[in-house]
Biopython code that builds the backbone (N, CA, C, O; Angstrom):
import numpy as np
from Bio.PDB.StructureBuilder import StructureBuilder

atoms = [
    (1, "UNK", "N", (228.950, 131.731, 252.120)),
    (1, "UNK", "CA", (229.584, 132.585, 251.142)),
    (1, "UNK", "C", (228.494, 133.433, 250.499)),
    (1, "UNK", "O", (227.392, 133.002, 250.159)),
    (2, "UNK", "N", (228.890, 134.593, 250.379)),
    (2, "UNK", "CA", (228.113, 135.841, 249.622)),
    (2, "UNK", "C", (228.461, 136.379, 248.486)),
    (2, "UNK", "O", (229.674, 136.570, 248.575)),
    (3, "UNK", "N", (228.008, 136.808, 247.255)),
    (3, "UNK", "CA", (228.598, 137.719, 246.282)),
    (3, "UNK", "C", (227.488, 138.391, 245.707)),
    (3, "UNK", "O", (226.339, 137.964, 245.827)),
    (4, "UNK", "N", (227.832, 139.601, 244.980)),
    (4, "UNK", "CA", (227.402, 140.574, 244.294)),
    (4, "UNK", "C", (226.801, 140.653, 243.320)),
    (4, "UNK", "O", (226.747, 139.600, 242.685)),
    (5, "UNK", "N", (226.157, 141.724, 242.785)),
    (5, "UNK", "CA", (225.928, 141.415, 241.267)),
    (5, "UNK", "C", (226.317, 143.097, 240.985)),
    (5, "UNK", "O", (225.715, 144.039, 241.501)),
    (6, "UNK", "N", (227.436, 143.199, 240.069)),
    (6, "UNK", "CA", (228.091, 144.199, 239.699)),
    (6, "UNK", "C", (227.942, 145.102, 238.297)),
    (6, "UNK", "O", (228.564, 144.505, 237.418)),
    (7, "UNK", "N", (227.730, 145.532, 238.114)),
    (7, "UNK", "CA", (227.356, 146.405, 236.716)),
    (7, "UNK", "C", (228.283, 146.037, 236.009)),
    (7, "UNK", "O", (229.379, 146.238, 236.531)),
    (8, "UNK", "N", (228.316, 145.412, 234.673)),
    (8, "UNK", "CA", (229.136, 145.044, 233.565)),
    (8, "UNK", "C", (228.556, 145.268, 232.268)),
    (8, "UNK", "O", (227.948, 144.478, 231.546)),
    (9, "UNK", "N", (228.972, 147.009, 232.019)),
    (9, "UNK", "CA", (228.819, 147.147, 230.847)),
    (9, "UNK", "C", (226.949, 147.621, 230.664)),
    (9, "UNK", "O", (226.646, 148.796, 230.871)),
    (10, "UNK", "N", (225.931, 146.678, 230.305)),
    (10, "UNK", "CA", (224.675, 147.083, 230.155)),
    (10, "UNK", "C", (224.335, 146.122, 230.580)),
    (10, "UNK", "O", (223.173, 145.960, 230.209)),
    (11, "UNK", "N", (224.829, 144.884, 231.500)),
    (11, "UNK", "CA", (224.428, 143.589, 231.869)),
    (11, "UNK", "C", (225.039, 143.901, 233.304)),
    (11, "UNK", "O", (225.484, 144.947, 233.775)),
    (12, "UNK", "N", (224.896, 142.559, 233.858)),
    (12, "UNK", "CA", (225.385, 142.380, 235.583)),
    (12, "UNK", "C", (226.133, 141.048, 235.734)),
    (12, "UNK", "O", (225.661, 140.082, 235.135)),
    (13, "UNK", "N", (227.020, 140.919, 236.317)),
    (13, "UNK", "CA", (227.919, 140.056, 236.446)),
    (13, "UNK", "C", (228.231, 139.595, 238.331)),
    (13, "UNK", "O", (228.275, 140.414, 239.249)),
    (14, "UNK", "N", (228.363, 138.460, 238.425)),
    (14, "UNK", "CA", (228.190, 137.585, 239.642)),
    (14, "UNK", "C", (229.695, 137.846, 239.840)),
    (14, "UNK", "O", (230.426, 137.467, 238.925)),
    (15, "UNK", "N", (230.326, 138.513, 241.035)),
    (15, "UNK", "CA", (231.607, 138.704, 241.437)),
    (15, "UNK", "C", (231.762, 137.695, 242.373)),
    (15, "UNK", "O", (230.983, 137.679, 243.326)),
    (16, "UNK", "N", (232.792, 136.685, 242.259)),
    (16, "UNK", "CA", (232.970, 135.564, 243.031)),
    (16, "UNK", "C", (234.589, 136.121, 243.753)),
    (16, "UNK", "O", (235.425, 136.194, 242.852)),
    (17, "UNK", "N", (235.026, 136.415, 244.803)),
    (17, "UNK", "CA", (236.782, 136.453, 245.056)),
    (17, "UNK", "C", (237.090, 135.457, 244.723)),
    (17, "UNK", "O", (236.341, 134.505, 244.505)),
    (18, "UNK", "N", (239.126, 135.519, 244.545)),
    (18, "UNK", "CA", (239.656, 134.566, 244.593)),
    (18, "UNK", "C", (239.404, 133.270, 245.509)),
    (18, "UNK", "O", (239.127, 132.166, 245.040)),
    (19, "UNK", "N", (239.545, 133.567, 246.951)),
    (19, "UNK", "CA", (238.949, 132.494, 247.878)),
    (19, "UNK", "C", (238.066, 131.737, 247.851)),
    (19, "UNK", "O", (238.109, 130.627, 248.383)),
    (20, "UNK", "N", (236.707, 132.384, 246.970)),
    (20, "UNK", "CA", (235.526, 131.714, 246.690)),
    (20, "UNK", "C", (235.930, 130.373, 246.056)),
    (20, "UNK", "O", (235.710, 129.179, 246.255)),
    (21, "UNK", "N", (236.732, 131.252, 245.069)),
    (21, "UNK", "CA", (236.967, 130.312, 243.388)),
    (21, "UNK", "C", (238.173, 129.207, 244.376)),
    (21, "UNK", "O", (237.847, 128.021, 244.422)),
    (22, "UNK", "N", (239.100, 129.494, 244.895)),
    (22, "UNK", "CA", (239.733, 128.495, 245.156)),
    (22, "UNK", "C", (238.889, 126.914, 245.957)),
    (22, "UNK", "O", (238.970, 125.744, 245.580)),
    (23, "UNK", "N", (238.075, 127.545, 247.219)),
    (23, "UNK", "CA", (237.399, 126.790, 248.243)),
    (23, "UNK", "C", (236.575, 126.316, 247.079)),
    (23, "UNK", "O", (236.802, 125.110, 246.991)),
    (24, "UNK", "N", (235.839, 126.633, 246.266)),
    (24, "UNK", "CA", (234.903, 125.757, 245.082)),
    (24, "UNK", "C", (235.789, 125.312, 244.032)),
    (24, "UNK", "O", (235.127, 124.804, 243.127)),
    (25, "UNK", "N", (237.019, 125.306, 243.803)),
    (25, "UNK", "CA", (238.342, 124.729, 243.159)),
    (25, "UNK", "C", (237.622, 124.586, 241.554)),
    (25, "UNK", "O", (237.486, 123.537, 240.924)),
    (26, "UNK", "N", (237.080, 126.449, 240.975)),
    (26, "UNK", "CA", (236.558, 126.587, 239.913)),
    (26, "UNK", "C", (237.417, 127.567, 238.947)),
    (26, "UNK", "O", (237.432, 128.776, 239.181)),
    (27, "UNK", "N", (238.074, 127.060, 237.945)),
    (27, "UNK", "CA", (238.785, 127.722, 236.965)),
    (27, "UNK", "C", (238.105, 128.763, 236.835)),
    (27, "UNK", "O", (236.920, 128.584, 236.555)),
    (28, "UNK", "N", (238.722, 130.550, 237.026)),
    (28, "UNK", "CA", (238.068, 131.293, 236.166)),
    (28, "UNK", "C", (237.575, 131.520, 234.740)),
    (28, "UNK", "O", (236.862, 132.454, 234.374)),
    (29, "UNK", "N", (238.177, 130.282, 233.801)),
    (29, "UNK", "CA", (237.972, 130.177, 232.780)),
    (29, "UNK", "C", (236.895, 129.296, 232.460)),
    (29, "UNK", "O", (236.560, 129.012, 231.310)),
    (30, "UNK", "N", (236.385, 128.890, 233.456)),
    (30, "UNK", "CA", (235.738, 127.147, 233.511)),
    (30, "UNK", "C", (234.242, 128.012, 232.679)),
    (30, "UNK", "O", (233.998, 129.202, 232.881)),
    (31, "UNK", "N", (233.633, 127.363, 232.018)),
    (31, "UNK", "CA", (232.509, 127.519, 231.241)),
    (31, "UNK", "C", (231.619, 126.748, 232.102)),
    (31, "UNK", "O", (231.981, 125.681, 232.599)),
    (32, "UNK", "N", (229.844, 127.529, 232.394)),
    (32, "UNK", "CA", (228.723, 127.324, 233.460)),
    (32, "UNK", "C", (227.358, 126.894, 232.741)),
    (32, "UNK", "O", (226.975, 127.688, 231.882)),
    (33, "UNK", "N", (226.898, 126.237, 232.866)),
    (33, "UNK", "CA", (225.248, 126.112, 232.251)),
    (33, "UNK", "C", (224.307, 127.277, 233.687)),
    (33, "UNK", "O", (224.977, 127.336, 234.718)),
    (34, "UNK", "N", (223.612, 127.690, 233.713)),
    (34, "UNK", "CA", (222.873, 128.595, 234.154)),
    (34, "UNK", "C", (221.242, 128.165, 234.605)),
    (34, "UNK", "O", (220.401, 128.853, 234.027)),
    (35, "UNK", "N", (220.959, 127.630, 235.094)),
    (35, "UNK", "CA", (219.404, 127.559, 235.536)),
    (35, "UNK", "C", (218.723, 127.834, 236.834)),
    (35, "UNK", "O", (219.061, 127.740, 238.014)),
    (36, "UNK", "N", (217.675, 128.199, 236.220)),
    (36, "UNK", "CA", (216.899, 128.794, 237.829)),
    (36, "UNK", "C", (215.710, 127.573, 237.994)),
    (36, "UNK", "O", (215.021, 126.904, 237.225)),
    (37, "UNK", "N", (215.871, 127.679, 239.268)),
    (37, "UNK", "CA", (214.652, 126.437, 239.849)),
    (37, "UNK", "C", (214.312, 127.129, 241.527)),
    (37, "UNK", "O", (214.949, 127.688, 242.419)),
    (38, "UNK", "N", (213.496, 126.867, 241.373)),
    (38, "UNK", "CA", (212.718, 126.905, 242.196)),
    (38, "UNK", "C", (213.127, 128.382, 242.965)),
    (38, "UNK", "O", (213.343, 128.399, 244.177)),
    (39, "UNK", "N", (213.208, 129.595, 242.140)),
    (39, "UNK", "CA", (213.751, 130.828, 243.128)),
    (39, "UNK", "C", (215.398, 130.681, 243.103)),
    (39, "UNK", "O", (215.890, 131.778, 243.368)),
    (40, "UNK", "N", (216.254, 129.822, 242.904)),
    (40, "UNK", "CA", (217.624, 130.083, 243.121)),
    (40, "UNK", "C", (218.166, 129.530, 241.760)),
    (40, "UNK", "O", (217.480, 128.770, 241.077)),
    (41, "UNK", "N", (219.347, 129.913, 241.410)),
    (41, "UNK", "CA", (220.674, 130.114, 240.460)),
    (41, "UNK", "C", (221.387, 128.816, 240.525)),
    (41, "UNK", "O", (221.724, 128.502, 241.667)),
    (42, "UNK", "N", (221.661, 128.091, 239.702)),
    (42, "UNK", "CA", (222.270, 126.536, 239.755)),
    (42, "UNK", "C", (223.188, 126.937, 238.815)),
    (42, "UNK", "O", (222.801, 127.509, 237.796)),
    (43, "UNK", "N", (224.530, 126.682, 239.047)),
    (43, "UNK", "CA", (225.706, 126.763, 238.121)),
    (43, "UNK", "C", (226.127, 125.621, 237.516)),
    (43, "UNK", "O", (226.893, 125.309, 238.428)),
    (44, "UNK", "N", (226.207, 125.078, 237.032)),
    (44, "UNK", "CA", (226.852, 123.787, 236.515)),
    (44, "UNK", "C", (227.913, 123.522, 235.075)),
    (44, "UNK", "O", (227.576, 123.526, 233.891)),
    (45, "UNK", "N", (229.117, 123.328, 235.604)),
    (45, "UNK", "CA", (230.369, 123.195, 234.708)),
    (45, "UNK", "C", (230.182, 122.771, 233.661)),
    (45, "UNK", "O", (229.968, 121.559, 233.681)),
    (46, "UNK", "N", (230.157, 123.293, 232.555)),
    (46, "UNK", "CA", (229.553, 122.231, 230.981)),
    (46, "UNK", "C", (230.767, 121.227, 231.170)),
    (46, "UNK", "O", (230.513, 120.028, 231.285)),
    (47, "UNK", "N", (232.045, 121.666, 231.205)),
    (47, "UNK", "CA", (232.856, 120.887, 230.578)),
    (47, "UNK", "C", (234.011, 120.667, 231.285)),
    (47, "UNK", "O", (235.095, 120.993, 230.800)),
    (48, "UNK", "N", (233.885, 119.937, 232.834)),
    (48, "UNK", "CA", (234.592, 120.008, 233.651)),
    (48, "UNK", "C", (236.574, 119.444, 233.548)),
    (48, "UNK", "O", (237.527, 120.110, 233.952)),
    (49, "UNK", "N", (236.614, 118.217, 232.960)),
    (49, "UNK", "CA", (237.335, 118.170, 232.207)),
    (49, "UNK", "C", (238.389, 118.956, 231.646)),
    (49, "UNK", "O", (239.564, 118.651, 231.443)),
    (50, "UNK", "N", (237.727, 120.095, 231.416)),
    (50, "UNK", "CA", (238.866, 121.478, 230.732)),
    (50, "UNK", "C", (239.544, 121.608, 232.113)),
    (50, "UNK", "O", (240.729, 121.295, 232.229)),
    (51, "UNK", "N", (238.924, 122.000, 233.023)),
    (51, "UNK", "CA", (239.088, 122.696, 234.265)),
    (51, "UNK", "C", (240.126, 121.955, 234.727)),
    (51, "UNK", "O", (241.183, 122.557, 234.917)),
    (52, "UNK", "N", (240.077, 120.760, 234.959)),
    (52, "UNK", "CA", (241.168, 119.848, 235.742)),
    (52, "UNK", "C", (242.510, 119.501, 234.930)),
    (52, "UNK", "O", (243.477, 119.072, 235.560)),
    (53, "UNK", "N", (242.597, 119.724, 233.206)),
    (53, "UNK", "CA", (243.337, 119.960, 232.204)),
    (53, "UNK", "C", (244.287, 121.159, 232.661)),
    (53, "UNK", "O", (245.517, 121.118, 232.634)),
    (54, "UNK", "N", (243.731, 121.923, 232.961)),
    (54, "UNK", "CA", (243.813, 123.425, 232.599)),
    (54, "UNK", "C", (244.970, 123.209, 234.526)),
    (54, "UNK", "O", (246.139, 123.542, 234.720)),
    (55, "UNK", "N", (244.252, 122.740, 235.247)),
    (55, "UNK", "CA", (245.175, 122.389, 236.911)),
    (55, "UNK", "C", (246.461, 121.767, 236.418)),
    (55, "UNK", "O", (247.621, 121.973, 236.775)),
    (56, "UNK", "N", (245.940, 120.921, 235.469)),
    (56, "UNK", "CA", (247.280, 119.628, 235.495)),
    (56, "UNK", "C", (248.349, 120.126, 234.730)),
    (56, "UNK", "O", (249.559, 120.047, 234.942)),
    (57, "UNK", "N", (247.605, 120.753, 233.633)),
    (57, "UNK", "CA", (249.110, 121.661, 233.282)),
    (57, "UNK", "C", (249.792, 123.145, 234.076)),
    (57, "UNK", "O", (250.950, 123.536, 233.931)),
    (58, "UNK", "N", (248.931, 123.676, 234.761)),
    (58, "UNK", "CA", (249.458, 124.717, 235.803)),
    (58, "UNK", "C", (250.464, 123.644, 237.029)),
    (58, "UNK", "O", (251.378, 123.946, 237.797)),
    (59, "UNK", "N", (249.899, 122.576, 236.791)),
    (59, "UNK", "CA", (250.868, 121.932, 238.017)),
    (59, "UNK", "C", (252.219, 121.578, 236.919)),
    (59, "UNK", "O", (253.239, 122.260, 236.817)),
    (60, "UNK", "N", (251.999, 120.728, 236.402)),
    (60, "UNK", "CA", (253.309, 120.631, 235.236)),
    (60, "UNK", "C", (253.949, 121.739, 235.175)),
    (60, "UNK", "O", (255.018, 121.592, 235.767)),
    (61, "UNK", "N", (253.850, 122.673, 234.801)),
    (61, "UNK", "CA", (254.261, 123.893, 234.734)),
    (61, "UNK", "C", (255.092, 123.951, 236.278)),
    (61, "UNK", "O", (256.314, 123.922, 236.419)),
    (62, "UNK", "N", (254.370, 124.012, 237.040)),
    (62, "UNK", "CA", (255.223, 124.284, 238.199)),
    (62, "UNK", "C", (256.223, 123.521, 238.865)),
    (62, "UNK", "O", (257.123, 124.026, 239.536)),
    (63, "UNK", "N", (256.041, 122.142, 238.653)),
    (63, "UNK", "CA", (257.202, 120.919, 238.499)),
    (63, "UNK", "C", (258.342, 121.814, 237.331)),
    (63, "UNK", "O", (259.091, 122.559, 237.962)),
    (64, "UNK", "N", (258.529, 121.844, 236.104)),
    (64, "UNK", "CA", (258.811, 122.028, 235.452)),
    (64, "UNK", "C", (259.554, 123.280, 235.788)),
    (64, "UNK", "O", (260.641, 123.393, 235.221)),
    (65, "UNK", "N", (259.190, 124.256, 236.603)),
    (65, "UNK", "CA", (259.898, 125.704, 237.018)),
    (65, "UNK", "C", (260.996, 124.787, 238.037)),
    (65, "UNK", "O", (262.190, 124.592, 237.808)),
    (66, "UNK", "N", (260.275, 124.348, 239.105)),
    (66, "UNK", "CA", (261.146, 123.923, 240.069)),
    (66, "UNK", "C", (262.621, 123.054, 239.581)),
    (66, "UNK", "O", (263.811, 122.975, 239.887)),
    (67, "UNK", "N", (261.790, 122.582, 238.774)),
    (67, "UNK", "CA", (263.198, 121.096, 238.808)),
    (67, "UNK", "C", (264.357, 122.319, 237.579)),
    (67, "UNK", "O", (265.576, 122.213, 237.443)),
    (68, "UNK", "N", (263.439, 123.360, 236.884)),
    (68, "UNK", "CA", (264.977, 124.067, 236.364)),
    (68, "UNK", "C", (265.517, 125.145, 237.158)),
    (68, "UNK", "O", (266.398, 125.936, 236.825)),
    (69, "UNK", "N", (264.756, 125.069, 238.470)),
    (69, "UNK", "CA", (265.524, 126.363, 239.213)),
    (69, "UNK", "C", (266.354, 125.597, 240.625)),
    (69, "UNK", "O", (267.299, 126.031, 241.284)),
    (70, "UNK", "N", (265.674, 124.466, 240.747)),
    (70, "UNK", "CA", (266.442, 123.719, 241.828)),
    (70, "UNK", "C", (266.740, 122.776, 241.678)),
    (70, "UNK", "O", (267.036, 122.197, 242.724)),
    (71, "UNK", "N", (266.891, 121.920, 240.337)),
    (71, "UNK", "CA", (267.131, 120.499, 240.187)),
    (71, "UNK", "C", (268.901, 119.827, 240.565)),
    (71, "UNK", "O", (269.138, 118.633, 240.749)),
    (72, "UNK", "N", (269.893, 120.891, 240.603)),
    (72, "UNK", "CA", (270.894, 120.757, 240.461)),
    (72, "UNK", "C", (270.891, 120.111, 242.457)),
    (72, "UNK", "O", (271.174, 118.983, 242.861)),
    (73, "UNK", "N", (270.478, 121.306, 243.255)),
    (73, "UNK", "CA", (270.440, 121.048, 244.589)),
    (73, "UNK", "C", (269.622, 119.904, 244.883)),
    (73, "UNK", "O", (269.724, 119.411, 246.006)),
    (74, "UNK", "N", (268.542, 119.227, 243.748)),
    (74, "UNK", "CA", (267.551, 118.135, 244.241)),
    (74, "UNK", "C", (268.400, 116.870, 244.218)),
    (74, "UNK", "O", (268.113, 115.772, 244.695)),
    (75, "UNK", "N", (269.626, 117.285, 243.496)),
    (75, "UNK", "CA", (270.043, 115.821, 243.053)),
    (75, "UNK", "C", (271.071, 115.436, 244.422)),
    (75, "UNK", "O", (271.250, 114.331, 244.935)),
    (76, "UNK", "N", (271.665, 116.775, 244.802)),
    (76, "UNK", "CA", (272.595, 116.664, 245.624)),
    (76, "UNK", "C", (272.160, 116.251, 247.077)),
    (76, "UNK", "O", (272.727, 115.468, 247.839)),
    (77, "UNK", "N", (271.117, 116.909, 247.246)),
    (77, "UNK", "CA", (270.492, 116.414, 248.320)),
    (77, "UNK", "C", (269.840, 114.541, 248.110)),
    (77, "UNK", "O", (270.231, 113.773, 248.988)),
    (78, "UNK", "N", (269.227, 114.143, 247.373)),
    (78, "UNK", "CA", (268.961, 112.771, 247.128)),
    (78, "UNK", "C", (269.982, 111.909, 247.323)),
    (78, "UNK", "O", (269.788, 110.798, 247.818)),
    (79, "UNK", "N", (271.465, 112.447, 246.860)),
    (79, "UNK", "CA", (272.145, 111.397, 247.254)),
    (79, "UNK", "C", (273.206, 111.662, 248.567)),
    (79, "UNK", "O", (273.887, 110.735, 249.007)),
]
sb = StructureBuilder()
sb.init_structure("model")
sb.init_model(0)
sb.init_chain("A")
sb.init_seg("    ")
for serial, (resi, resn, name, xyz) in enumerate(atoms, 1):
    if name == "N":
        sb.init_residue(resn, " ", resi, " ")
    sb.init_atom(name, np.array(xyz, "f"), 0.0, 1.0, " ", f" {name:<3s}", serial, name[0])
structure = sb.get_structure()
């Protein structure tokens, strides 16, 4: 995997695609600690926790759509 460094503003910003972010299963919201060693860029999640919060209610959420847009047919089919 490859990415950019994009002009943002008077700073530069690391453009990751969606695909990136999914295959590394990293919230765009997810907050990074930043260090350089030895010549390369180490990212590390301060607060990973949020991130998997932040899944579990996007999944809730989506249980929650389903069962009020198809729950009537879930039941019928179960029995």
């Amino acid at each position: 995997m490859t990415a950019n460094f994009t002009k943002f503003g008077n700073d530069y910003a690391l453009v990751l695609g969606e695909s990136a972010l999914q295959q590394l299963q990293i919230d765009p919201q997810a907050e990074f600690e930043v260090k350089s060693a030895n010549g390369e860029l180490v990212f590390t999640p301060v607060n990973t926790t949020a991130a998997i919060d932040s899944r579990e209610q996007k999944f809730q959420e989506a249980i929650a759509d389903v069962h009020t847009r198809f729950g009537n047919a879930m039941k019928r089919l179960a029995e």
